[in-house]
C-alpha positions as CSV (number, residue, x, y, z in Angstrom):
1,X,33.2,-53.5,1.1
2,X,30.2,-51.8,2.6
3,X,28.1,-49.0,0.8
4,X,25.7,-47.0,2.4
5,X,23.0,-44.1,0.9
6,X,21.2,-41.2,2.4
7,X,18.7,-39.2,0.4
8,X,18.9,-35.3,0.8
9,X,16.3,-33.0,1.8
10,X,14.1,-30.1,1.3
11,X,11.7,-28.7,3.9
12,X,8.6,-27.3,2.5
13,X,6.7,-26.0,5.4
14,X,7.7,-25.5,9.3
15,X,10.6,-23.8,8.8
16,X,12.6,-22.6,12.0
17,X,9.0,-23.5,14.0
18,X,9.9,-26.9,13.7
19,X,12.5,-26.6,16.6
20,X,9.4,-25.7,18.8
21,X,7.3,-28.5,17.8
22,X,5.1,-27.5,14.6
23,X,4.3,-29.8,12.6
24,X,6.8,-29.9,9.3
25,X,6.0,-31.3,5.8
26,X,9.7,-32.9,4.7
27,X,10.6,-34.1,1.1
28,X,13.8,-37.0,0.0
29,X,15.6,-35.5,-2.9
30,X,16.3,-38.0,-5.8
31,X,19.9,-36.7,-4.9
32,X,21.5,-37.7,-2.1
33,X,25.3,-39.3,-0.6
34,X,26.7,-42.2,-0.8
35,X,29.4,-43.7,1.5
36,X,31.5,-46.6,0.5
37,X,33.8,-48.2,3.3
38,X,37.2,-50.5,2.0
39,X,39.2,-52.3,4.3
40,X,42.9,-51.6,3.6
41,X,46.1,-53.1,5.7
42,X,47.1,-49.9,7.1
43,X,45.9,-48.9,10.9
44,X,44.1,-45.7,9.6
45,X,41.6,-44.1,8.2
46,X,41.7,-42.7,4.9
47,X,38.7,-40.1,3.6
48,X,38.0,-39.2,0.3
49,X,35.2,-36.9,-0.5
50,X,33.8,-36.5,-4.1
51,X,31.7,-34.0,-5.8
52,X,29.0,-34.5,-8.3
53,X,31.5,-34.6,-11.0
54,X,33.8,-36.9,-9.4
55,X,36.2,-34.8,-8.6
56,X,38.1,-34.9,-5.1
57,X,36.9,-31.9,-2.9
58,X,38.3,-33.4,0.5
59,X,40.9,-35.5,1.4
60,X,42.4,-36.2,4.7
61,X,43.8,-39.5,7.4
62,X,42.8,-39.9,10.5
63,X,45.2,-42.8,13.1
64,X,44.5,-45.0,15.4
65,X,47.0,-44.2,18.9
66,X,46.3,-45.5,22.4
67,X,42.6,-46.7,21.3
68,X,41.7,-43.1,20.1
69,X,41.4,-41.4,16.5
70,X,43.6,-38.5,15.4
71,X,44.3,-36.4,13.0
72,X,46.9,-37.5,10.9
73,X,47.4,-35.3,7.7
74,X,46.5,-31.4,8.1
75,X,44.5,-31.0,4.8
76,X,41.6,-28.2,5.0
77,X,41.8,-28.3,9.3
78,X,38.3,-27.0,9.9
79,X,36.3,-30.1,8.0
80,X,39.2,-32.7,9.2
81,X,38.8,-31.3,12.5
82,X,34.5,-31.9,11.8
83,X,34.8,-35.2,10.8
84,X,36.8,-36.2,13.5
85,X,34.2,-35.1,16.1
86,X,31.6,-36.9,13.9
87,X,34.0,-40.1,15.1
88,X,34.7,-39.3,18.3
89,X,31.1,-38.8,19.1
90,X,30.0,-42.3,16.7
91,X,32.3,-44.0,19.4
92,X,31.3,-42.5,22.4
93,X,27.4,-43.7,21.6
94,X,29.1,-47.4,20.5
95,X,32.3,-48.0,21.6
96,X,32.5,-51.2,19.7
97,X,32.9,-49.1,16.7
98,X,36.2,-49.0,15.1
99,X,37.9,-51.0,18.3
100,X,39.9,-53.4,17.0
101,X,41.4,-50.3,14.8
102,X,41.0,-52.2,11.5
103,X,42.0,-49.5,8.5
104,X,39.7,-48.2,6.1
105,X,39.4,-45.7,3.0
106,X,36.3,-44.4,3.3
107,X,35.1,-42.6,-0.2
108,X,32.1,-40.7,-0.5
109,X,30.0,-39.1,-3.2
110,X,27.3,-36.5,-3.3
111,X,25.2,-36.5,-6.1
112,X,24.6,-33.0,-5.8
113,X,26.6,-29.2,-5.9
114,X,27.7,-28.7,-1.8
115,X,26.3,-25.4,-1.9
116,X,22.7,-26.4,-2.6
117,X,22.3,-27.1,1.1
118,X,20.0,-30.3,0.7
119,X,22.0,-31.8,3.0
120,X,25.5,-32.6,3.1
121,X,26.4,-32.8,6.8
122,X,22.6,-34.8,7.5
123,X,23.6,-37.5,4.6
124,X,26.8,-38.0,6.4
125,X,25.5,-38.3,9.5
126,X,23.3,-40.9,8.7
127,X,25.6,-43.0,6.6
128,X,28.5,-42.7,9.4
129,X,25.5,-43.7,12.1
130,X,24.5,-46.6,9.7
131,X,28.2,-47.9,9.7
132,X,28.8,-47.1,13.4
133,X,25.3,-49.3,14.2
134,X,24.1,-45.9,16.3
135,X,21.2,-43.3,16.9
136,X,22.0,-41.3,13.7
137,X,19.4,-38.3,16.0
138,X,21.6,-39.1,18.7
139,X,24.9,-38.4,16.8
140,X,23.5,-35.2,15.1
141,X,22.5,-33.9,18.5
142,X,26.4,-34.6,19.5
143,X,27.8,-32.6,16.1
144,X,26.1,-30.5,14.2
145,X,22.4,-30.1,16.0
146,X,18.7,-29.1,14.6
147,X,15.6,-30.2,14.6
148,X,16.4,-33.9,13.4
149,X,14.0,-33.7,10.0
150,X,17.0,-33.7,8.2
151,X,17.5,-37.4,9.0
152,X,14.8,-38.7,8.7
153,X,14.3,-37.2,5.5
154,X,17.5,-39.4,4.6
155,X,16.2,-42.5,6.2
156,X,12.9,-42.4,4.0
157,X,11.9,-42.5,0.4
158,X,9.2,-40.3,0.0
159,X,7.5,-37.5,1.5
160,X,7.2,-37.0,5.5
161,X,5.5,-35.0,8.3
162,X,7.9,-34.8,11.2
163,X,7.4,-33.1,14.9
164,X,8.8,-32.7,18.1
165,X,7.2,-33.7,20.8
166,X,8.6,-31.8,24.3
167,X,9.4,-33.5,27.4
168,X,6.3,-33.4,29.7
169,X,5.9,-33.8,33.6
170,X,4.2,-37.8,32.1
171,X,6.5,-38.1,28.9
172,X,10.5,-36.5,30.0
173,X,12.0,-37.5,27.1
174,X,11.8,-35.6,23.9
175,X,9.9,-37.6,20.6
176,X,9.7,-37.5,17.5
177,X,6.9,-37.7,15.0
178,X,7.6,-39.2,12.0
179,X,4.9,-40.2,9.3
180,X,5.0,-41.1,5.9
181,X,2.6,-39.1,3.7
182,X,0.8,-38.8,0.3
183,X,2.5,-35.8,-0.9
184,X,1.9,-35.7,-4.7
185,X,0.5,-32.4,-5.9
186,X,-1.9,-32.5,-9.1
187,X,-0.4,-29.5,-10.3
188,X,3.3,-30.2,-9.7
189,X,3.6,-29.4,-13.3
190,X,3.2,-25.9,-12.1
191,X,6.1,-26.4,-9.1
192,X,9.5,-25.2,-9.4
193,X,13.0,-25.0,-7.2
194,X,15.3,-22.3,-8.1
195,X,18.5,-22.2,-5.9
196,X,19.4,-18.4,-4.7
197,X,23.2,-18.3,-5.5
198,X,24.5,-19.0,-1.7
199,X,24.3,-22.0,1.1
200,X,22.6,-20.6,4.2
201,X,24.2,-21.8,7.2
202,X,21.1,-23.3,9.3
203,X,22.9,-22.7,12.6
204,X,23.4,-18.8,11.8
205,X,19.8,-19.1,11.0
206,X,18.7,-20.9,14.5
207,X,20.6,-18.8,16.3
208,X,18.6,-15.6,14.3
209,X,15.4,-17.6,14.8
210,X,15.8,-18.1,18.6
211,X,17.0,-14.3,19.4
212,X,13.9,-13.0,17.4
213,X,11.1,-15.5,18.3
214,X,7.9,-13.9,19.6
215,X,4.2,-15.0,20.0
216,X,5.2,-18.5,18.7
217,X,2.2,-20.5,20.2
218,X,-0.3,-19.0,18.0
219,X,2.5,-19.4,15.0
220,X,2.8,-23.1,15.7
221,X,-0.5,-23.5,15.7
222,X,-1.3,-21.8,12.3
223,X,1.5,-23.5,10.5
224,X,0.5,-26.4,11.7
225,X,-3.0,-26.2,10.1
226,X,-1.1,-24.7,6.7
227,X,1.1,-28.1,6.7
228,X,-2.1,-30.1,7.1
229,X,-4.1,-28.3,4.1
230,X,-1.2,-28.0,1.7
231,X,-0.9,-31.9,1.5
232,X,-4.3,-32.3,0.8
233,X,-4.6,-29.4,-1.2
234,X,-6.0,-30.1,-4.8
235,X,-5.4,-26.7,-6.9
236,X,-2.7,-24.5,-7.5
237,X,-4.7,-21.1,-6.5
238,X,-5.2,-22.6,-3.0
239,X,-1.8,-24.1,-2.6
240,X,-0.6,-20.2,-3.3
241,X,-2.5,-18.4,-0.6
242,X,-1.1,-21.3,1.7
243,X,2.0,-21.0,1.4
244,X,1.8,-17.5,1.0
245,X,0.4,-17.1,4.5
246,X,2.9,-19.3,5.6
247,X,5.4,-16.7,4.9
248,X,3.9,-14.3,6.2
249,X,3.7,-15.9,9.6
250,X,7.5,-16.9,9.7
251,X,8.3,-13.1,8.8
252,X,6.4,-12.1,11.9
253,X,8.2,-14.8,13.7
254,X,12.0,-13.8,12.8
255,X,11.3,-10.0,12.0
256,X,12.6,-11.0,8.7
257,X,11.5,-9.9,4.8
258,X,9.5,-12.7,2.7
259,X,12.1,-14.0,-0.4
260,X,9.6,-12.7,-3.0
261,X,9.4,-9.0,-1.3
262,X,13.2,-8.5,-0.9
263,X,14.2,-10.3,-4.6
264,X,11.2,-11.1,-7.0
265,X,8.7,-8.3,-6.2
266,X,7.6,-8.1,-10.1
267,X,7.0,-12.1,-9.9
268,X,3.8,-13.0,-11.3
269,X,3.5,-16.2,-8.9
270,X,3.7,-17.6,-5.4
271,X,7.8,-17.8,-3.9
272,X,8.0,-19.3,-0.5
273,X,11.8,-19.8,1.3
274,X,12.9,-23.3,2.1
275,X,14.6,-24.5,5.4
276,X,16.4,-21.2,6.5
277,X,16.1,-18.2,5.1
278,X,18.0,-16.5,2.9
279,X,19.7,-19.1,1.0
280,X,19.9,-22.4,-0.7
281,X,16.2,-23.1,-3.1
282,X,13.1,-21.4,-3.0
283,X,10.2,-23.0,-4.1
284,X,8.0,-21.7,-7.0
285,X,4.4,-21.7,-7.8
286,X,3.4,-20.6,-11.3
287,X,1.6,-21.1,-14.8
288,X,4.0,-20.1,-16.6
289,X,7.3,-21.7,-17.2
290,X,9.8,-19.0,-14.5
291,X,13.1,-20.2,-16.4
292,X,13.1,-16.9,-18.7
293,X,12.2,-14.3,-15.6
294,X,15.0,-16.0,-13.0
295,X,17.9,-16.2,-15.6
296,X,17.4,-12.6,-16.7
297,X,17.9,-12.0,-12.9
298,X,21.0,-14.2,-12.7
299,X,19.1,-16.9,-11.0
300,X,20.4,-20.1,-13.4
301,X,19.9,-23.0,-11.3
302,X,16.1,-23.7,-11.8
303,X,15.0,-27.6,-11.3
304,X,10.9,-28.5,-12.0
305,X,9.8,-30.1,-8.9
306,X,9.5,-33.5,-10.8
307,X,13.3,-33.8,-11.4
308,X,13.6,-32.4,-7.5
309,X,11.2,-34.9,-6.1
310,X,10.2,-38.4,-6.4
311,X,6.3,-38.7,-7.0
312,X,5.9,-42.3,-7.3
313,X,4.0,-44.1,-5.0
């Protein structure tokens, strides 16, 4: 048996820019995925997906014929259909994997609700590139696509800058940053994530970002100075104008309405977006404990950053 773990993630600052090089500040969940891998006698593949609670959520076989994987039971034909790409692409980058068609049941276990979008495709993708000895970047370029911070929030523990570097005439091939960081606010106390009621699709979101992009050099460059000052920042006033000018510079960028202007416009508080908008958790800055003021709105999922992120370091 083989087990492997990927932590989610939550992107604090960079949002959509980070597909054009800004520089990002990315945070591991405590929750994440785990993927266990059994060998069984059969020639298959046998997938079991589970819930938080344990509970079965996706189930479907995939066969081995003529050296290739196919889809052998029709359950819920869209994700089967996903996860056979995933595969197909896994063996494209290493054809090694799966060759000598060996059967598995391959279970695996979120630790957190699907529709909290901390990263149930990107935790997958890394565990299936972990198994399948690949570039887990390389196999999310061939599936599902983005920016890549998504995995390497899932290949680290705590918190990360990451940026893209683009191909040049001197360097053609495109990097990535990746840095570990001392991310561990002094008034964290004061931090909150409440989740909006809906998973935002990021790719309806790039596809809004790229058709609405405009004066995006002088954006880059003034989130990238807002990522640098919010790590070291050591008061909650300062960290609220910050990110607070950090939404207004994405809502130039994607013609689109800050969070707290279209839902919380009587907050007493800071409310920045997370990852793409219009979905998934927002983060909140305030003095005073928010539960009370979202519930009242119908906003019941509300985590203190503490139980969101781990601090420890």
């Amino acid at each position: 048996m083989q087990q492997f773990y990927s932590s989610g993630k939550l992107l604090l600052t960079g949002e959509y820019v980070v597909l054009d090089g800004a520089l990002a500040l990315a945070v591991p969940t405590k929750f994440g995925q785990r993927l266990v891998v059994e060998e069984i006698e059969a020639s298959k593949l046998i997938w079991v997906s589970l819930d938080e609670q344990g509970n079965t959520w996706f189930k479907t076989e995939l066969k081995f014929e003529n050296h290739s994987i196919s889809l052998q039971a029709q359950n819920d034909i869209e994700i089967s259909n996903r996860l056979l790409d995933i595969f197909h692409a896994a063996k494209e980058l290493n054809p090694e994997f799966l060759k000598d068609q060996k059967g598995f049941k391959i279970t695996t276990t979120l630790e957190f609700p699907k529709n909290w979008g901390l990263g149930t495709s990107s935790t997958l993708i890394n565990n299936i590139a972990t198994w399948a000895n690949v570039d887990a970047y390389q196999l999310l370029e061939k599936t599902f696509g983005g920016s890549g911070y998504d995995i390497a929030c899932a290949q680290n523990a705590l918190a990360i800058t990451y940026q893209l570097k683009r191909p040049s005439d001197c360097t053609p091939v495109e990097k990535r940053i990746v840095n570990e960081v001392l991310f561990n606010p002094a008034f964290k106390e004061h931090l909150y994530f409440v989740h909006l009621n809906k998973k935002q699709n990021s790719r309806e979101g790039i596809t809004h970002y790229k058709k609405n992009t405009n004066n995006i050099g002088n954006a880059i460059t003034e989130i990238n100075k807002i990522t640098q000052n919010i790590i070291t920042c050591k008061t909650i006033e300062a960290f609220n104008l910050l990110i607070e000018k950090h939404e207004q510079i994405i809502a130039e960028v994607t013609q689109l309405q800050p969070v707290k202007e279209v839902l919380f416009n009587d907050f007493n508080g800071s409310i920045k977006s997370l990852g793409a908008w219009g979905g998934d958790f927002v983060l909140v800055s305030t003095k005073t404990n928010p539960t009370t003021y979202f519930k009242n709105k119908g906003y019941t999922t509300i985590l203190k950053y503490e139980d969101m992120i781990t601090t420890v370091y």
